[in-house]
C-alpha positions in Angstrom: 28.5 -86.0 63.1 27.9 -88.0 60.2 31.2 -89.3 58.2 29.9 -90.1 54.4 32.3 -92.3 53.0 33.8 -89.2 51.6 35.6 -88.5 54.5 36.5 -92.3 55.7 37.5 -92.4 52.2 40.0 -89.5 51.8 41.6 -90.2 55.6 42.3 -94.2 54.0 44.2 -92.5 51.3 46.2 -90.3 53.7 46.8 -93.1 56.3 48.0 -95.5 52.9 49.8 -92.9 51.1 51.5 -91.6 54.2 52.3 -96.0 55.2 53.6 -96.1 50.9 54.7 -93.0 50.3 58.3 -93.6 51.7 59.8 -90.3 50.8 58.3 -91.1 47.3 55.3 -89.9 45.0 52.8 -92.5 45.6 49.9 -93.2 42.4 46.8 -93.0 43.3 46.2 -95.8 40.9 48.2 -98.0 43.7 45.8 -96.2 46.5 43.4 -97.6 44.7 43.9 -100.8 44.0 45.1 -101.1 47.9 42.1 -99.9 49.4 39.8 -100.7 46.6 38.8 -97.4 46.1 37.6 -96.4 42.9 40.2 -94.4 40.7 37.9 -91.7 39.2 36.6 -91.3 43.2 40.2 -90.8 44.3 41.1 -88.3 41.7 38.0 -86.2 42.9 39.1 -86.3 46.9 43.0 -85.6 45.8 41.9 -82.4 43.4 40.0 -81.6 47.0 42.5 -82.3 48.8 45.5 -80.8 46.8 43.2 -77.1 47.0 43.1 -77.9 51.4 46.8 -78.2 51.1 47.8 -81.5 52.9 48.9 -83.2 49.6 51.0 -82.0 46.3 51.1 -83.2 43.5 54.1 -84.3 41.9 54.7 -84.5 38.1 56.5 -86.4 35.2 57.9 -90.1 35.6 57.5 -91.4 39.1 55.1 -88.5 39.8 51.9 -89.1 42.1 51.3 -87.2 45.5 53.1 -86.8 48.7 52.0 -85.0 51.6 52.7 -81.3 51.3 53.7 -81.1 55.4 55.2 -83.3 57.5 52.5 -86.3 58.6 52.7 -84.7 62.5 51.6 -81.4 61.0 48.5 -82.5 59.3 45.4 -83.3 61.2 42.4 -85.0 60.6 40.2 -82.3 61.2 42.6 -80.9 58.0 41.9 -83.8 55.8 38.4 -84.0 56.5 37.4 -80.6 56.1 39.8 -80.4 53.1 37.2 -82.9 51.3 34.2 -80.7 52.8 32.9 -83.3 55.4 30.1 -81.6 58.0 32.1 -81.8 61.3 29.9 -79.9 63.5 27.0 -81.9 64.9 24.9 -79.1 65.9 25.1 -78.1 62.4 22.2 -79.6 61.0 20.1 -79.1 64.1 18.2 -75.9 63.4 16.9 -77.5 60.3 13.2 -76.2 58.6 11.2 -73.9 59.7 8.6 -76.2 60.8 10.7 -76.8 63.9 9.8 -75.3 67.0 12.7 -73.8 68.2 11.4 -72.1 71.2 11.4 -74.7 73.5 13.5 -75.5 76.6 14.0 -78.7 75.0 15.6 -77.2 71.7 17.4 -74.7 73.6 19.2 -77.6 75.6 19.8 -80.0 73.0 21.1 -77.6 70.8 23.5 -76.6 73.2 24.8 -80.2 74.1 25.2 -80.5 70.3 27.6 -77.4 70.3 29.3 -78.4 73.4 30.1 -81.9 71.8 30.8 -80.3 68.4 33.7 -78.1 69.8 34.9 -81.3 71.7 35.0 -83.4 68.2 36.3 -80.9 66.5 39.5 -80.3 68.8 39.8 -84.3 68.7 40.0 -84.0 65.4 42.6 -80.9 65.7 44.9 -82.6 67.9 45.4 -86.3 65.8 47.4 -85.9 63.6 48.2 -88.8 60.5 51.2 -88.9 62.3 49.3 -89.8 65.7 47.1 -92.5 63.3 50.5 -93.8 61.5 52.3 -94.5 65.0 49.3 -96.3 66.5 49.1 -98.2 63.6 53.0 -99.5 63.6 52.5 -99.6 67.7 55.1 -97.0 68.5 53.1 -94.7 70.6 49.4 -95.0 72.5 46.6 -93.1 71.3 43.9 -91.8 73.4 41.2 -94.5 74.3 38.6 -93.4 71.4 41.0 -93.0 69.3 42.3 -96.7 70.0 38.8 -97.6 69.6 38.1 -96.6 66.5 41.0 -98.1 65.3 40.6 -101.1 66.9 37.2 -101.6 65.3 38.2 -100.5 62.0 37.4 -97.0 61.0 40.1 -97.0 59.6 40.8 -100.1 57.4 43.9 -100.4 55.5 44.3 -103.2 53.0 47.4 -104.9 51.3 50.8 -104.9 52.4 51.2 -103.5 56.0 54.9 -102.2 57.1 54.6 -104.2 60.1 52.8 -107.4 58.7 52.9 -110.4 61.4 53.4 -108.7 64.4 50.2 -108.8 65.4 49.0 -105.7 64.3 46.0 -106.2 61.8 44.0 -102.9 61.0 41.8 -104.7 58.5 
């Protein structure tokens, strides 16, 4: 599985507008500027992302988006394939025609590729934002790739943090 920036892109804006949203519309205009995300960009992922239903869009004065479910009822699996991000690895592997797909080689590699697709894609099922928004104030433990990725900063979120100076930089 290959995540374009697409996808690392649309879960930053979930994580920050879920961390900002505070029971309020959030702008993607502050998204933006936040997580330096180009405004245009972010219009294009929420009209994506409005369709896969985990935001809604809020309109008038003090309009912008809120999630359209609770944070623990959205996964990223749903906010990935919302924005139309390739999460099956094996996907791609039959490829041309020009491959020989005969083999016992093919045959096996292909099938570790499914295996690990269905295991990433029930990952992806069972974190939710909410999973992501806990780990990130430090009120519950993720599983250890989940830490991981977290820890290395997949998921970098910029500006103000809720818990600033408690040791808990995500940058």
């Amino acid at each position: 599985m290959r995540l374009t920036s697409k996808g690392r892109y649309a879960v930053r804006a979930i994580l920050d507008l879920t961390f900002n949203s505070n029971g309020r519309p959030v702008r993607l205009q502050e998204i933006s500027e936040r997580q330096n995300i180009s405004l245009h960009y972010l219009e294009q992922l929420f009209r994506r992302l409005r369709k896969g239903t985990v935001v809604k869009s809020v309109r008038g004065p003090g309009g912008g988006y809120v999630l359209s479910r609770s944070m623990d009822e959205i996964s990223v699996k749903d906010v990935l394939v919302s924005v139309g991000e390739n999460i099956n690895p094996a996907r791609d592997l039959v490829g041309t025609g020009d491959v020989k797909s005969d083999t016992v080689e093919f045959v096996l590699t292909k099938t570790y590729f499914e295996n690990l697709g269905l295991i990433m894609q029930e990952y992806l099922t069972t974190t939710s934002v909410g999973d992501l928004i806990r780990k990130a104030r430090g009120t519950q433990e993720l599983p250890k790739a989940a830490s991981n990725l977290l820890d290395v900063g997949a998921f970098p979120l910029t500006g103000a943090q809720p818990n600033a100076g408690k040791g808990r930089d995500l940058s």
